[in-house]
KEDRENVO-507738 format. One record per residue: x, y negated, z of N, C-alpha, C, O, CB in turn. Coordinates in nm, 2 decimals, m for minus. Glycine has a CB too. Example, Ala and Ser with C-alpha at 12.3 -4.5 7.8 and 13.67 -1.06 7.14 Angstrom:
# KEDRENVO-507738
+--------+--------+--------+--------+--------+--------+--------+--------+--------+--------+--------+--------+--------+--------+--------+
!   n_px !   n_py !   n_pz !  ca_px !  ca_py !  ca_pz !   c_px !   c_py !   c_pz !   o_px !   o_py !   o_pz !  cb_px !  cb_py !  cb_pz !
+--------+--------+--------+--------+--------+--------+--------+--------+--------+--------+--------+--------+--------+--------+--------+
!   1.32 !   0.57 !   0.78 !   1.23 !   0.45 !   0.78 !   1.32 !   0.33 !   0.78 !   1.42 !   0.33 !   0.85 !   1.13 !   0.45 !   0.90 !
!   1.28 !   0.22 !   0.71 !   1.37 !   0.11 !   0.71 !   1.29 !   0.00 !   0.79 !   1.34 !  m0.11 !   0.80 !   1.41 !   0.06 !   0.57 !
+--------+--------+--------+--------+--------+--------+--------+--------+--------+--------+--------+--------+--------+--------+--------+
//
This chain:
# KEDRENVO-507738
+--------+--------+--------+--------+--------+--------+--------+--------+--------+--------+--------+--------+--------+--------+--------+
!   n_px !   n_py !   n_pz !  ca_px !  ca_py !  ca_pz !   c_px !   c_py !   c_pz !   o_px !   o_py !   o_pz !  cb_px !  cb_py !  cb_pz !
+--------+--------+--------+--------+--------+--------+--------+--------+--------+--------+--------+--------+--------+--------+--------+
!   6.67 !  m4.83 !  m2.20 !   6.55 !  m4.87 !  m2.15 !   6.47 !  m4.95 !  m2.25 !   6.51 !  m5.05 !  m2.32 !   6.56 !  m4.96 !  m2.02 !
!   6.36 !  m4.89 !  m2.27 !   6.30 !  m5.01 !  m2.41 !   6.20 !  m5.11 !  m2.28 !   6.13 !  m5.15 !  m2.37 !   6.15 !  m4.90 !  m2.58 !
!   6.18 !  m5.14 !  m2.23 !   6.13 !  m5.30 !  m2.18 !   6.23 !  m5.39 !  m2.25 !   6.33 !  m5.38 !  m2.30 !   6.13 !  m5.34 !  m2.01 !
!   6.14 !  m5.51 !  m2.21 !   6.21 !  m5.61 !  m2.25 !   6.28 !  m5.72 !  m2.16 !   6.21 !  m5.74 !  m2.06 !   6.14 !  m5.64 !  m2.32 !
!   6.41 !  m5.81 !  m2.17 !   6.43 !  m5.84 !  m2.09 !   6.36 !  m5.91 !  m1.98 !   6.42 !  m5.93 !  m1.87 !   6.49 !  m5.87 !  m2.11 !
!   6.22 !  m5.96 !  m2.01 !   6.17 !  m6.01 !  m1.97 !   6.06 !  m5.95 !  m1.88 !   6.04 !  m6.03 !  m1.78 !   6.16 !  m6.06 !  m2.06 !
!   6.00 !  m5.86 !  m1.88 !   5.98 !  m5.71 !  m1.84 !   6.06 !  m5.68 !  m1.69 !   6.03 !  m5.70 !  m1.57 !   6.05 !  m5.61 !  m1.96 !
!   6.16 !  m5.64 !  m1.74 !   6.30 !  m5.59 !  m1.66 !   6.29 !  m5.69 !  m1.51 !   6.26 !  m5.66 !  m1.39 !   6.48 !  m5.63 !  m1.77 !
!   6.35 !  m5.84 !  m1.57 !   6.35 !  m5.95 !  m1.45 !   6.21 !  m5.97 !  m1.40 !   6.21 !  m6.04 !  m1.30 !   6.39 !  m6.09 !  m1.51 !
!   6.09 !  m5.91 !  m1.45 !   5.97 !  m5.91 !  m1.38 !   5.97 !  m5.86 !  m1.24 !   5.97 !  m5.90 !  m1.12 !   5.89 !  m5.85 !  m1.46 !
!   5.97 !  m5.71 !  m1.30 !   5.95 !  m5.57 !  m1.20 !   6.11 !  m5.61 !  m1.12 !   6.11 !  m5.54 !  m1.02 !   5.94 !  m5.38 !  m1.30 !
!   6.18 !  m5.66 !  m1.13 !   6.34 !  m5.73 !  m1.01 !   6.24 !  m5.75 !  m0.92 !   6.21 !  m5.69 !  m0.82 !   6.46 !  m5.90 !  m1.05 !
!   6.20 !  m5.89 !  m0.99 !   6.18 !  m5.98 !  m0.89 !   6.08 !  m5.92 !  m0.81 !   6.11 !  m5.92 !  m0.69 !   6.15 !  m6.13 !  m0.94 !
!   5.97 !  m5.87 !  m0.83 !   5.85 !  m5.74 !  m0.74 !   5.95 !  m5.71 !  m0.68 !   5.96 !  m5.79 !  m0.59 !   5.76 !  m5.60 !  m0.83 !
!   6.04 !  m5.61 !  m0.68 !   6.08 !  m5.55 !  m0.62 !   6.22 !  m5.65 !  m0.51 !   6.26 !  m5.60 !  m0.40 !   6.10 !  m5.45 !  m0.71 !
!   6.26 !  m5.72 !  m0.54 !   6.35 !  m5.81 !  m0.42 !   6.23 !  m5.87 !  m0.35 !   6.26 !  m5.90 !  m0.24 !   6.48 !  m5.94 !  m0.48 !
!   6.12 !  m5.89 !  m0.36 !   6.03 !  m5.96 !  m0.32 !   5.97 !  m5.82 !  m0.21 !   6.01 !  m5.84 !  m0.09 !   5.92 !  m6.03 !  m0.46 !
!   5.91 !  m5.71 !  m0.21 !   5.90 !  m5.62 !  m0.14 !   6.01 !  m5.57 !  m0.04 !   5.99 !  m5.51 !   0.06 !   5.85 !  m5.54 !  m0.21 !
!   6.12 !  m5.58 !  m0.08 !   6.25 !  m5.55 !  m0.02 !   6.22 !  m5.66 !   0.08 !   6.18 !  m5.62 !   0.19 !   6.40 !  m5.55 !  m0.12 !
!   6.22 !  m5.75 !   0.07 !   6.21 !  m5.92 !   0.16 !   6.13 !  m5.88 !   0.26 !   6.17 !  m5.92 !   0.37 !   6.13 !  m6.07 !   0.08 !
!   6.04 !  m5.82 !   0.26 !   5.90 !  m5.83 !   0.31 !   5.90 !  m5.70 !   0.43 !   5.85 !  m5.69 !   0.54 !   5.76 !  m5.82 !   0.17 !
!   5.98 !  m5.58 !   0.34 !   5.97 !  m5.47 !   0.40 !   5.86 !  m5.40 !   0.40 !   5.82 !  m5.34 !   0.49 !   5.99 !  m5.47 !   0.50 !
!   5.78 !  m5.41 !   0.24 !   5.71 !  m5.33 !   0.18 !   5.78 !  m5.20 !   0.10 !   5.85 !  m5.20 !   0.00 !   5.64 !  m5.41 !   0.12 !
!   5.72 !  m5.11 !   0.18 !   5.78 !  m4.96 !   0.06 !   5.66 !  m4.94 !  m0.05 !   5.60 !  m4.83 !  m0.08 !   5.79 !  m4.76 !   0.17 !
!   5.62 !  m5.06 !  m0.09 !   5.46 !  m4.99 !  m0.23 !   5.45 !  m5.11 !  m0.25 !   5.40 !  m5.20 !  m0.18 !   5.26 !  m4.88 !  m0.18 !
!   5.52 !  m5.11 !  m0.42 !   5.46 !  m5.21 !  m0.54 !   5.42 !  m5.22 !  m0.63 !   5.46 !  m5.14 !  m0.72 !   5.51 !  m5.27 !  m0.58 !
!   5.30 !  m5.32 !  m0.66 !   5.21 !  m5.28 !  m0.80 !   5.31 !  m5.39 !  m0.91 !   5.34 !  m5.50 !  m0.87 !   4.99 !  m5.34 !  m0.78 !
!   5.34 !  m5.35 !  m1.00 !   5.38 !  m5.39 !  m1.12 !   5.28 !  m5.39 !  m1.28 !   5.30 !  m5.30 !  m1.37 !   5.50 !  m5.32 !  m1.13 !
!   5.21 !  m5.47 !  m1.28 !   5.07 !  m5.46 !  m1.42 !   4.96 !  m5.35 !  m1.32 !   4.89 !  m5.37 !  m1.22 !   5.13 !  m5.35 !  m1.62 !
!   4.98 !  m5.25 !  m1.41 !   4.88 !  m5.16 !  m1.40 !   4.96 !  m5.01 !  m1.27 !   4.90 !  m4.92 !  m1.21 !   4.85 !  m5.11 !  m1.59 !
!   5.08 !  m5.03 !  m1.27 !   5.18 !  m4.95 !  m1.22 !   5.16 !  m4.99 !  m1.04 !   5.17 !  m5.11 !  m1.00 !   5.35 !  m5.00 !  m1.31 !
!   5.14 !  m4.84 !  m0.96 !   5.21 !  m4.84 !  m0.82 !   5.31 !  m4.77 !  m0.80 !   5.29 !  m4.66 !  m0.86 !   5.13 !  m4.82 !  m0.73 !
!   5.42 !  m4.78 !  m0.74 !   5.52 !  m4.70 !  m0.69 !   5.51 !  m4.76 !  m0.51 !   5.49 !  m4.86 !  m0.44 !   5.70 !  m4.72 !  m0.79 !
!   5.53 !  m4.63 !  m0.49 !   5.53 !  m4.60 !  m0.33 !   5.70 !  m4.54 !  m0.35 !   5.74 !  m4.44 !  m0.40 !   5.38 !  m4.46 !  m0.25 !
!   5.78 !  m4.66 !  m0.28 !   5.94 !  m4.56 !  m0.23 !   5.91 !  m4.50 !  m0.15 !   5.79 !  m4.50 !  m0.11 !   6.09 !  m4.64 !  m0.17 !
!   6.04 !  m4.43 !  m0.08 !   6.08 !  m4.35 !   0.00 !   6.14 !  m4.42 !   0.14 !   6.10 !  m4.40 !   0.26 !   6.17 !  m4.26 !  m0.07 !
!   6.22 !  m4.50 !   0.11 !   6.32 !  m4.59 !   0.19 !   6.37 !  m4.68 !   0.10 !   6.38 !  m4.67 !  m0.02 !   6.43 !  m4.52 !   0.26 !
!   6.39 !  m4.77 !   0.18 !   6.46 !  m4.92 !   0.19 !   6.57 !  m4.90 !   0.08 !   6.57 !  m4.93 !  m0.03 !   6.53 !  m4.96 !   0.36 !
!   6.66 !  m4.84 !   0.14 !   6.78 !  m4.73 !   0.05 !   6.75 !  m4.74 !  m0.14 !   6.80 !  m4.81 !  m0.23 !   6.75 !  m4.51 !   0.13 !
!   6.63 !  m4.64 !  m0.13 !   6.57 !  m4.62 !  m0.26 !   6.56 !  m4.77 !  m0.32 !   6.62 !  m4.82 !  m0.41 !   6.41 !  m4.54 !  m0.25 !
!   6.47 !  m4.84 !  m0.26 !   6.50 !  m4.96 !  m0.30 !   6.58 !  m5.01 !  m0.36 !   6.58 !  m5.05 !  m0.47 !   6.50 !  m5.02 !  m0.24 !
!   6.69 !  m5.03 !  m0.27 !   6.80 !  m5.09 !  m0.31 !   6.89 !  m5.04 !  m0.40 !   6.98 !  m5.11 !  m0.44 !   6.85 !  m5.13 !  m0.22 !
!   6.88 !  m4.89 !  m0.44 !   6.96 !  m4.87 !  m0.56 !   6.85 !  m4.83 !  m0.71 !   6.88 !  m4.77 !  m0.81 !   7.08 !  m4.73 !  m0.52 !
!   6.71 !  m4.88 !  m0.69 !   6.66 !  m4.94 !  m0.79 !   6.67 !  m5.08 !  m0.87 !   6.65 !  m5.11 !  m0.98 !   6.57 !  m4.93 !  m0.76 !
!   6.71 !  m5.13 !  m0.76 !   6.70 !  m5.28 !  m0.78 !   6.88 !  m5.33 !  m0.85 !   6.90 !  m5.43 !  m0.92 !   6.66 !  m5.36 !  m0.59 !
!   6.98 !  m5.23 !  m0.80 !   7.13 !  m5.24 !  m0.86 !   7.09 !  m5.22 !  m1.02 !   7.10 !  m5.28 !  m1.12 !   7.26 !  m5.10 !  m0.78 !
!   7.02 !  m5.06 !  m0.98 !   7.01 !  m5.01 !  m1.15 !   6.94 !  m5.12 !  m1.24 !   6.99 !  m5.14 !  m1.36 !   6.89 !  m4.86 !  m1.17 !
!   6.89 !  m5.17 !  m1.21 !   6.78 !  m5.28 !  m1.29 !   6.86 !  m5.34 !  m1.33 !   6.89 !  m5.34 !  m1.45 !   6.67 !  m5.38 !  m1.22 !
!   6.96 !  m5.42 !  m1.18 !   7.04 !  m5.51 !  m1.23 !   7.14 !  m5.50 !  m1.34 !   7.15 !  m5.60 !  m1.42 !   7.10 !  m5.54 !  m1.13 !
!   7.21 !  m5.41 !  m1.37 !   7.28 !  m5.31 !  m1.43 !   7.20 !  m5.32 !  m1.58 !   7.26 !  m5.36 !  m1.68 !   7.28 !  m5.16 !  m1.34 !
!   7.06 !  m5.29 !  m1.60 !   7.05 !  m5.26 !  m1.73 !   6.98 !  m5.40 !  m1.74 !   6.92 !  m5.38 !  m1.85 !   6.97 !  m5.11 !  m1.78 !
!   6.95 !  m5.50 !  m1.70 !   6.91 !  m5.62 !  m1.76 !   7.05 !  m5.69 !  m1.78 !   7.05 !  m5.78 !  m1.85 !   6.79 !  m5.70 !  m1.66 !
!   7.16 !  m5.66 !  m1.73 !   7.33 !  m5.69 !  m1.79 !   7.34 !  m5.66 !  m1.92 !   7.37 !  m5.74 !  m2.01 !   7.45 !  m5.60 !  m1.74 !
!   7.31 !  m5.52 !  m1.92 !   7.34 !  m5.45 !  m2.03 !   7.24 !  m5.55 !  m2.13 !   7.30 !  m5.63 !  m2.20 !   7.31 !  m5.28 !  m2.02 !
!   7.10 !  m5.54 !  m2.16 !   7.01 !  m5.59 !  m2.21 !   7.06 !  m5.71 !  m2.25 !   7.05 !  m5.74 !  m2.37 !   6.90 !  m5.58 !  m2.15 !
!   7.14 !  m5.82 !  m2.16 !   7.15 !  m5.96 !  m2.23 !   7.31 !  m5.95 !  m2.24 !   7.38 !  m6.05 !  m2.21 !   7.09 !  m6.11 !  m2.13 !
!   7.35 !  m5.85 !  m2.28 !   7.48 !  m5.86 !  m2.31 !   7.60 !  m5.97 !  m2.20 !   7.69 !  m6.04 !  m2.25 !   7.46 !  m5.91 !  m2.45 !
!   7.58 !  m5.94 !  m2.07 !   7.68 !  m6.01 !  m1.98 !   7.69 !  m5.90 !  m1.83 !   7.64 !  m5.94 !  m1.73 !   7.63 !  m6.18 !  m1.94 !
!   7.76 !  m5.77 !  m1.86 !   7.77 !  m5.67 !  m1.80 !   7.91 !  m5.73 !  m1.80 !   7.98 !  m5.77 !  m1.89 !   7.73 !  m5.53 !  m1.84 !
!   7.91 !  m5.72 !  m1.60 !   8.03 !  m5.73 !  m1.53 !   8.18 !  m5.65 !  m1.57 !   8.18 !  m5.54 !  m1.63 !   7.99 !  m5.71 !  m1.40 !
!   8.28 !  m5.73 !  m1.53 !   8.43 !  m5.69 !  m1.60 !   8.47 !  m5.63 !  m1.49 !   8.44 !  m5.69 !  m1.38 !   8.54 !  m5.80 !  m1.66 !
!   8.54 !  m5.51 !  m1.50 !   8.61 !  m5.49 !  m1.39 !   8.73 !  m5.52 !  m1.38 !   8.80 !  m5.50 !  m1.48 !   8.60 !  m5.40 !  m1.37 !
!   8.79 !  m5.56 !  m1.28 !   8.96 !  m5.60 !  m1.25 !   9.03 !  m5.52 !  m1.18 !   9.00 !  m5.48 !  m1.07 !   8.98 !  m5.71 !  m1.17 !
!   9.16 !  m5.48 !  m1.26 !   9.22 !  m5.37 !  m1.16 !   9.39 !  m5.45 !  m1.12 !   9.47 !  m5.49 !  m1.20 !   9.23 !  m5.18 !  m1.26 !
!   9.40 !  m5.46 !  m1.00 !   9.51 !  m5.56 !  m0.97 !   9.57 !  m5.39 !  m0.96 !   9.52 !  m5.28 !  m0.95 !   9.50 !  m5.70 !  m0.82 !
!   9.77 !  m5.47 !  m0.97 !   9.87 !  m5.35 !  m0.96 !   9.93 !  m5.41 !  m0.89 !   9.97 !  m5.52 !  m0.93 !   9.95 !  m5.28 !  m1.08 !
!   9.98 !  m5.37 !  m0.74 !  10.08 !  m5.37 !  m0.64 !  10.18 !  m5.28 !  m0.64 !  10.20 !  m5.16 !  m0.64 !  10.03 !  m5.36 !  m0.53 !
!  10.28 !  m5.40 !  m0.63 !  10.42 !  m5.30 !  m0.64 !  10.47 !  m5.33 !  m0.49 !  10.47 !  m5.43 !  m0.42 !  10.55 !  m5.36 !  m0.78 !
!  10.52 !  m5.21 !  m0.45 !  10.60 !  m5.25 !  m0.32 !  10.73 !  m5.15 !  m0.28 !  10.73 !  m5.04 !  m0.32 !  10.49 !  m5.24 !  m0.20 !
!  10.80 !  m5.20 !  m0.22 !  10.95 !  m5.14 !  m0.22 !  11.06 !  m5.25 !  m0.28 !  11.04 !  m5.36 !  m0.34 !  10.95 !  m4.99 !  m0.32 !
!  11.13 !  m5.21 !  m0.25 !  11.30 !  m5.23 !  m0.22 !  11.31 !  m5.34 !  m0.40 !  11.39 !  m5.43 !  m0.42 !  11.44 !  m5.01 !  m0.20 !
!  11.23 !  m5.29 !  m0.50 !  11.31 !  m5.31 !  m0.59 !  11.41 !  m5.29 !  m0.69 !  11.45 !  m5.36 !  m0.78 !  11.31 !  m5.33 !  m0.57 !
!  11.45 !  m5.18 !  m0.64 !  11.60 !  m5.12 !  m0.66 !  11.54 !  m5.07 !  m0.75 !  11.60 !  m4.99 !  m0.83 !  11.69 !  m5.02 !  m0.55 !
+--------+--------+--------+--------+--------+--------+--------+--------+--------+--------+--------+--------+--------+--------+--------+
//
């Protein structure tokens, strides 16, 4: 994504702010988007989250736990 991070956390916050409200149509500058659903929303708003991680270099770790179970033997 070339924005900038600053950019990025803009158009978030527009958009958790319309999510709040239960608006499907947000103007960002010069920009309108009309969603579809709520849904759409909300996996715009992951993706964002996701590449403004990436952008400031603190993309989440994943943890994988290992369960052992049985006798032991």
């Amino acid at each position: 994504m070339a924005d900038s991070p600053a950019q990025i956390a803009a158009y978030l916050a527009n958009l958790k702010k319309a999510r709040n409200t239960g608006v499907l149509t947000v103007k960002h500058g010069e920009t309108l988007t009309t969603f579809r659903s709520l849904a759409e929303i909300k996996a715009i708003i992951a993706d964002l989250e996701k590449d403004l991680a990436a952008v400031n270099g603190t993309s989440k770790r994943r943890l994988r736990y290992m369960y052992q179970s049985g006798k032991g033997l």
